[in-house]
C-alpha positions in Angstrom: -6.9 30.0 1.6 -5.5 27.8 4.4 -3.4 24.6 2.9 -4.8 21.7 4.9 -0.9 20.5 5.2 0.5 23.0 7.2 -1.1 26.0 9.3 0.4 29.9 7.6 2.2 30.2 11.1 3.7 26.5 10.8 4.9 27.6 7.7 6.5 31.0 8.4 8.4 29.9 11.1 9.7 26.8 9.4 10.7 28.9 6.7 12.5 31.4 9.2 14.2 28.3 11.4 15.2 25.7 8.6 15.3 27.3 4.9 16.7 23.9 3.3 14.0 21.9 4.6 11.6 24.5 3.6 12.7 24.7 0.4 12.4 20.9 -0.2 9.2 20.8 1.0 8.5 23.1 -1.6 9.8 21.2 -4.1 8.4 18.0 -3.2 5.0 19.4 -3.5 6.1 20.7 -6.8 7.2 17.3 -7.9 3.9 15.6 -6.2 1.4 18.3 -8.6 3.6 18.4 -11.8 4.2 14.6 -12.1 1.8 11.4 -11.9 2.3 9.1 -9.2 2.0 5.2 -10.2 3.9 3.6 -7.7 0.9 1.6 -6.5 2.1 1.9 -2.7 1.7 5.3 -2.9 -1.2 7.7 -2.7 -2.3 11.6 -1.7 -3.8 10.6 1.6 -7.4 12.2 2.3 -6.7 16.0 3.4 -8.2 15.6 6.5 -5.6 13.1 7.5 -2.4 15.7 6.8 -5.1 18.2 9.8 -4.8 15.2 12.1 -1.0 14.4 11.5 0.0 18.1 12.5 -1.9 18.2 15.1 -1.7 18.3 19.0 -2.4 14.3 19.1 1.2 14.2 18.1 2.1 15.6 21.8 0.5 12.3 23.6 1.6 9.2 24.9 -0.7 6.9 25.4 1.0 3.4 26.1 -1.5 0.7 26.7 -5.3 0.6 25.4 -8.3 2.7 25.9 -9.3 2.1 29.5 -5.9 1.2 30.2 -3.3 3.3 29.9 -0.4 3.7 32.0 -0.2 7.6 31.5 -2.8 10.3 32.4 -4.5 12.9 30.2 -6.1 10.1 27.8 -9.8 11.5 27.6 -9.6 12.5 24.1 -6.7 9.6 22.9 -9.1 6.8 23.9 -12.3 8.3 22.3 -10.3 8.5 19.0 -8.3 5.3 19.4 -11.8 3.2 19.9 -13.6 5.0 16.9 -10.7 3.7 14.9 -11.3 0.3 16.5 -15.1 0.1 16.2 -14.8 1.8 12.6 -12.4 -0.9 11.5 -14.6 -4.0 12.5 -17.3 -2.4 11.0 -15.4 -2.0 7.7 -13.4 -5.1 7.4 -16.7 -7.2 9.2 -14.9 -8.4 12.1 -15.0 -9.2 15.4 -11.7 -7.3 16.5 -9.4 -4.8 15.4 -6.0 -2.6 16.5 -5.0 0.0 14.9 -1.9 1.3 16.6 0.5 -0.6 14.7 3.1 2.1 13.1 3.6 0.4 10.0 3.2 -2.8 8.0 6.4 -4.8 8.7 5.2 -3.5 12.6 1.8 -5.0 12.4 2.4 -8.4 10.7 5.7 -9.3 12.8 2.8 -8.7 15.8 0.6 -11.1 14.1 3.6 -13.9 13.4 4.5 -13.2 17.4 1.2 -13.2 19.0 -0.5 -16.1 17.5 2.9 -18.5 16.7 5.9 -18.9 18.5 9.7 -19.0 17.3 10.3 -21.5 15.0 6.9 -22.8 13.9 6.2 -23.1 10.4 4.7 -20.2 7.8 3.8 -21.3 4.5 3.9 -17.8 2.5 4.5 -16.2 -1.1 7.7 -15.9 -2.8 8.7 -12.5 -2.8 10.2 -13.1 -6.5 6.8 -14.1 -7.0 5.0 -11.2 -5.5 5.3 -11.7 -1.4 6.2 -9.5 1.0 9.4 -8.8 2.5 8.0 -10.0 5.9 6.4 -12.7 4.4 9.7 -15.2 4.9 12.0 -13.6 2.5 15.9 -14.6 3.6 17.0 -11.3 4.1 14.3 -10.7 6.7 14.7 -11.0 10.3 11.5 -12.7 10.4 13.0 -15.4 8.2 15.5 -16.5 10.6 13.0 -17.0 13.8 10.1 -18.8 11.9 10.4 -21.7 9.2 8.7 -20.1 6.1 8.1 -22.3 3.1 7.2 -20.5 -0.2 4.3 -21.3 -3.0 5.1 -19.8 -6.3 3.0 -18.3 -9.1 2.7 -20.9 -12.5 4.4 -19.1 -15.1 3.5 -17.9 -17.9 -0.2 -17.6 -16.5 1.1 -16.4 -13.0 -1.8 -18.1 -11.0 -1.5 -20.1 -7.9 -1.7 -24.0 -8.6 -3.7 -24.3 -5.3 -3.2 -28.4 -5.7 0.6 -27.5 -4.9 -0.2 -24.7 -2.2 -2.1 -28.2 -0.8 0.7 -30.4 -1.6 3.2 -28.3 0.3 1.0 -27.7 3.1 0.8 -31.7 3.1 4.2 -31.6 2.9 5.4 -29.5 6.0 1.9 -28.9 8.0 2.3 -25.4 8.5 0.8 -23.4 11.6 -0.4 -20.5 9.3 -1.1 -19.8 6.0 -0.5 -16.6 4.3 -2.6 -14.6 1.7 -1.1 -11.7 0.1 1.5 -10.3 -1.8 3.2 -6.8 -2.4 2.9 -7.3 -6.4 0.7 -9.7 -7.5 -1.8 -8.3 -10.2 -4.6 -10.9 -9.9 -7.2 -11.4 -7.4 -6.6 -14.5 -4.5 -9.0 -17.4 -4.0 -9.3 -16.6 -0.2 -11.9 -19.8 0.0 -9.2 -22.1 -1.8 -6.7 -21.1 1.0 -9.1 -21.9 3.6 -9.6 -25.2 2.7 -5.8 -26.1 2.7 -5.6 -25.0 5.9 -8.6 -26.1 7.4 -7.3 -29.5 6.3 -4.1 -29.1 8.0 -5.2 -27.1 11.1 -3.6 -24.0 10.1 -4.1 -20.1 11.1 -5.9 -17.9 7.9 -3.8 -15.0 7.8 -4.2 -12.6 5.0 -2.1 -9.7 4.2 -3.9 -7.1 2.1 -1.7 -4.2 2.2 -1.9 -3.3 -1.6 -5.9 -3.4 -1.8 -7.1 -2.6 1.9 -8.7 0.0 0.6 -9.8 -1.7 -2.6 -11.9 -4.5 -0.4 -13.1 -1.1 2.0 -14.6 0.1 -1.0 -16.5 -3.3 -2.0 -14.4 -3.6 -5.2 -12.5 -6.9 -3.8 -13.1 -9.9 -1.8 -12.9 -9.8 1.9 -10.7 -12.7 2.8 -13.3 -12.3 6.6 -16.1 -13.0 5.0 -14.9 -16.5 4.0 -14.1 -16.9 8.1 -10.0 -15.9 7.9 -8.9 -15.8 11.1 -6.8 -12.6 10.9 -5.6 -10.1 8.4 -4.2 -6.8 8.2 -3.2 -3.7 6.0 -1.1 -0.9 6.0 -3.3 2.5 5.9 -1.7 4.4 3.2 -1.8 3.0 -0.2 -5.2 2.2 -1.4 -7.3 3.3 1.8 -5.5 7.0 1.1 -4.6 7.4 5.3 -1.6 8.2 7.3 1.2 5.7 7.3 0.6 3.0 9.7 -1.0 -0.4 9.7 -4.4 -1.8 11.3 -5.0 -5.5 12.2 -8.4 -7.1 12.1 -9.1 -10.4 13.4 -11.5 -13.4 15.0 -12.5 -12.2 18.4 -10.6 -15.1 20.4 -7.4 -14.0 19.1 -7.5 -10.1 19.9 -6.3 -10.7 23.8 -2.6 -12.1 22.3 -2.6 -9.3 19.7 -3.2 -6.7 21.8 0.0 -7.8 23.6 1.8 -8.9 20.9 1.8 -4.9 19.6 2.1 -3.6 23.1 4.3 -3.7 25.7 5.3 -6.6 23.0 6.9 -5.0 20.2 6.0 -0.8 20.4 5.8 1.2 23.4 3.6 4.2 23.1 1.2 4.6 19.7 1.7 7.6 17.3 -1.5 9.1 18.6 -1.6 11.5 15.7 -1.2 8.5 13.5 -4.4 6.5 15.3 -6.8 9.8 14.6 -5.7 9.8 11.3 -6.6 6.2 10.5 -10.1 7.0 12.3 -11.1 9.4 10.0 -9.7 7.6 6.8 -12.0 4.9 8.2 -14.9 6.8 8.2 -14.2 8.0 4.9 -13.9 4.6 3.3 -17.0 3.6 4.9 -18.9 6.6 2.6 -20.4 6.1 -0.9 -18.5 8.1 -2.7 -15.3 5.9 -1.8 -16.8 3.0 -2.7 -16.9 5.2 -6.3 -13.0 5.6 -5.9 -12.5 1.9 -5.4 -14.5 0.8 -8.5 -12.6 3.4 -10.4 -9.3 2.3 -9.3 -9.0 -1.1 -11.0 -11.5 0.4 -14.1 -8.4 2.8 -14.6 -5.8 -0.6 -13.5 -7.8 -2.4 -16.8 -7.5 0.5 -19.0 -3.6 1.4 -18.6 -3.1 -2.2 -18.9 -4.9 -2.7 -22.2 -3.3 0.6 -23.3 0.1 -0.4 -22.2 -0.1 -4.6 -24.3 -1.6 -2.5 -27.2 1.6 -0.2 -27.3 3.8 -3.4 -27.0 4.1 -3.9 -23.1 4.1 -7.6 -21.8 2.5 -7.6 -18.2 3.5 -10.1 -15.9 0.3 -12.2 -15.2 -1.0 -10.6 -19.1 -3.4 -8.5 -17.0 -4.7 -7.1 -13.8 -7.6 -8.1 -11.6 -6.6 -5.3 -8.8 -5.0 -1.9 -8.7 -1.1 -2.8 -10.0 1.0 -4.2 -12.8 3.9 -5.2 -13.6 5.9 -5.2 -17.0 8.8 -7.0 -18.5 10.6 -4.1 -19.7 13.6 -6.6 -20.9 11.3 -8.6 -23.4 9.2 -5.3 -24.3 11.4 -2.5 -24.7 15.6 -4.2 -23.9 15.6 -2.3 -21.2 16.3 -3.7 -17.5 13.8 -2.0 -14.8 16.2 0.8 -13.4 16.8 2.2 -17.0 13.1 2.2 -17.4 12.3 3.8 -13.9 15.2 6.6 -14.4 13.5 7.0 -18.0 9.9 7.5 -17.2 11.0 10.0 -14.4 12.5 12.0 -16.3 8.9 11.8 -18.1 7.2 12.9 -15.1 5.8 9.5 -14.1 6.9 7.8 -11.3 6.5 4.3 -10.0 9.3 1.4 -9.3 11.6 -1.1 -10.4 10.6 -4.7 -10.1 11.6 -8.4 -9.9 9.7 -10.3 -11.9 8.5 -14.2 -11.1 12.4 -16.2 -11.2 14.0 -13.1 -12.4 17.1 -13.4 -13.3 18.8 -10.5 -13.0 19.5 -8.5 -9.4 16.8 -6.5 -7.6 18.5 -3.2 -8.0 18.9 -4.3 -11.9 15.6 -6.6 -12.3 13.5 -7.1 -15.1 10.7 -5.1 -14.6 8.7 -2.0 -13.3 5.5 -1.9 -11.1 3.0 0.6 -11.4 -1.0 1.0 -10.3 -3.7 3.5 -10.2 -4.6 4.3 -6.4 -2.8 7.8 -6.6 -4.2 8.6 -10.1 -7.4 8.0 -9.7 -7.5 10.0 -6.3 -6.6 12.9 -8.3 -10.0 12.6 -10.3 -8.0 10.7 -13.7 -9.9 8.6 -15.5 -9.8 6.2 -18.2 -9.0 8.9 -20.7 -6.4 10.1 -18.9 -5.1 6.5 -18.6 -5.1 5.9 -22.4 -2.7 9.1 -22.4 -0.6 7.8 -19.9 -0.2 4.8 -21.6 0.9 6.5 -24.5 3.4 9.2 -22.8 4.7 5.5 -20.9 5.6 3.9 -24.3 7.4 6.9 -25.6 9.6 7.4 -23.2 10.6 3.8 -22.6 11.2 3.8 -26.5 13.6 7.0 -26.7 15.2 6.0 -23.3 18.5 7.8 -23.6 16.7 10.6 -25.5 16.5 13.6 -23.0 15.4 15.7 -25.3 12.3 13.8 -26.0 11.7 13.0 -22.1 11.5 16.6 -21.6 9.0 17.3 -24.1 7.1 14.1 -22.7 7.6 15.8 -18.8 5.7 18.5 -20.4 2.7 16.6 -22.0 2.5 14.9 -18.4 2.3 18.3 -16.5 -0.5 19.2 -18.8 -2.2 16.3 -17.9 -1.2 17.1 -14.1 -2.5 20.7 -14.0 -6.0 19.4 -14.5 -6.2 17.3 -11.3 -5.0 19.0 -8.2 -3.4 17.0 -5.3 -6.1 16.8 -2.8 -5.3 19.2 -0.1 -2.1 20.2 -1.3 -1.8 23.8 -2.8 -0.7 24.1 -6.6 0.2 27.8 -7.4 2.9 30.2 -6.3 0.6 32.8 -5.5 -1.8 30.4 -3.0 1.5 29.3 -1.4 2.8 32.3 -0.8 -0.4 33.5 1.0 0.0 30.4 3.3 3.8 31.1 4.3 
């Protein structure tokens, strides 16, 4: 059996030249098929993507665009790099896409720099709230060469008052407006935004890292079908690609993207990277992914039942998309790093998280954040999230009990063993035969 990950060659010499890293490898795709992912970043990517990432695309550069690069040998790199295109405007419903951006801080400072200029106005999400750390917040570069201006969720409820979205885009007449957020749980009024900056002649721009996938798969709202003038999305996460980003947009602003990404901000594209994203593309145009995007927030709606019935309190008191996030300081005393140390140690793995005005530090904050993307991709369903749930509540409740965490490690194994990693191999024996 060939692992789809690495070729039996790749693998015996990289065993022979670099034992450490080997060895880590290993153990990382131990750690990956023992344990449950949750971190709702995070996903097993299709296997066919992990084929195109060690391949001989890696080996190009390809500066510029197909049709018009500045190196030869490009046959092959612009045939993939325009099925990605073609595939992503037929996905997202647009009228233009790139897809060479090498990740999500990448694509949207492209966006910010091609259609604005330095110092224009942004009127974005808090990131205590649930933005993006490109989306303005003050530790960001991007924060000190445009003038972002934050909305806020209403707490307890945690929606967006859009009469005060309006009221500050009044206020300061912002030249775009940004949808999208990095953990928000609920679904956005794309329309509502519109409106606010229609009225004040502001740029659509919607960020929809997080649920890319989710609005591939016909589960969510496409903020283009309500006539957004750009948006973008990282291609891991929910769309299950390689790590990278893909911008889609309005026709008469693909000229200024295409040079804000290159020669403006990257030089040659992780070619590797682009044939990856083609094929993910493909894949979540197919029926059965629209299955895996339904399933997704089913599984988001059952662990987050499961998890208020066992005495969680969830930010928002619900989830309309993939993601979560509890207060672990109201429901269990316990500040989000305890809690994230705790459940790995349980064999379930996700982050740390602010909550809306937290107020204790982001390495110590309030909360955890967890979703379903990489769960579900392993074939879990609600069952298996009702068990989750449970294995979740126990170890957050015996915390400083290792004892118990190990015996809970084991009940999520179990769980584990039943759903393979897609296209990584589980036993000794199989990865012995591919070394």
């Amino acid at each position: 059996m060939t692992n789809f990950t690495y070729s039996a060659t790749a693998l015996d010499q990289l065993k022979k030249s670099d034992s450490e890293i080997f060895t880590a490898l290993m153990h990382e795709e131990t750690r990956q098929s023992d344990g449950i992912e949750l971190i709702p970043s995070e996903n097993y990517c299709f296997p066919e993507v992990y084929a195109l990432l060690g391949s001989v695309f890696n080996n190009k550069y390809s500066e510029g665009y197909p049709g018009r690069r500045y190196y030869g040998g490009q046959e092959n790199t612009d045939i993939i790099e325009t099925l990605g295109r073609d595939r992503a405007k037929a996905l997202f419903r647009a009228e233009y896409a790139n897809v060479q951006p090498l990740g999500g801080s990448a694509m949207n400072q492209a966006v910010y720099f091609g259609l604005l200029q330095p110092g224009d106005t942004i009127l974005a999400m808090d990131l205590s709230h649930g933005g993006h750390l490109t989306h303005g917040a003050p530790v960001s570069h991007m924060s000190k060469v445009f003038n972002f201006i934050r909305y806020k969720t209403e707490l307890p409820s945690g929606k967006i008052d859009l009469d005060k979205v309006r009221a500050l885009a009044l206020q300061h007449k912002p030249k775009m407006i940004i949808c999208g957020f990095s953990s928000y749980p609920r679904e956005l009024d794309y329309a509502g935004f519109k409106k606010i900056a229609d009225e004040v002649g502001a740029l659509t721009f919607a960020d929809v890292s997080h649920i890319g996938g989710l609005i591939a798969g016909g589960a969510l709202a496409n903020p283009m079908d309500v006539g957004f003038d750009v948006m973008s999305t990282t291609t891991h996460k929910s769309l299950r690609g390689p790590r990278g980003g893909l911008i889609v947009a309005k026709k008469q602003f693909g000229a200024a993207i295409d040079k804000s990404v290159f020669p403006g901000l990257q030089g040659g594209p992780h070619m590797h990277q682009v044939a990856a994203t083609a094929i993910t593309l493909k894949l979540a145009s197919e029926p059965a992914f629209k299955t895996y995007a339904k399933n997704v927030i089913a599984n988001a709606k059952t662990l987050a039942t499961s998890l208020t019935e066992g005495g969680a309190q969830l930010v928002t008191g619900g989830t309309d998309n993939h993601m979560m996030v509890v207060n672990t300081v109201v429901s269990f005393n316990l500040t989000g790093n305890v809690a994230e140390v705790a459940l790995d140690a349980a064999g379930i793995t996700l982050n740390k998280q602010v909550i809306p005005d937290d107020p204790l530090p982001p390495m110590k904050p309030s909360g955890i954040r967890l979703g379903t993307p990489a769960a579900t991709a392993r074939g879990m369903g609600e069952t298996e999230m009702k068990q989750l749930a449970g294995l979740m509540i126990r170890a957050l409740k015996a915390s400083d009990d290792a004892a118990t965490l190990a015996k809970l490690r084991d009940e999520t194994r179990a769980i584990c063993n039943r759903f393979p990693v897609p296209g990584v191999l589980r036993d000794k024996e199989e990865k012995s035969a591919a070394a």
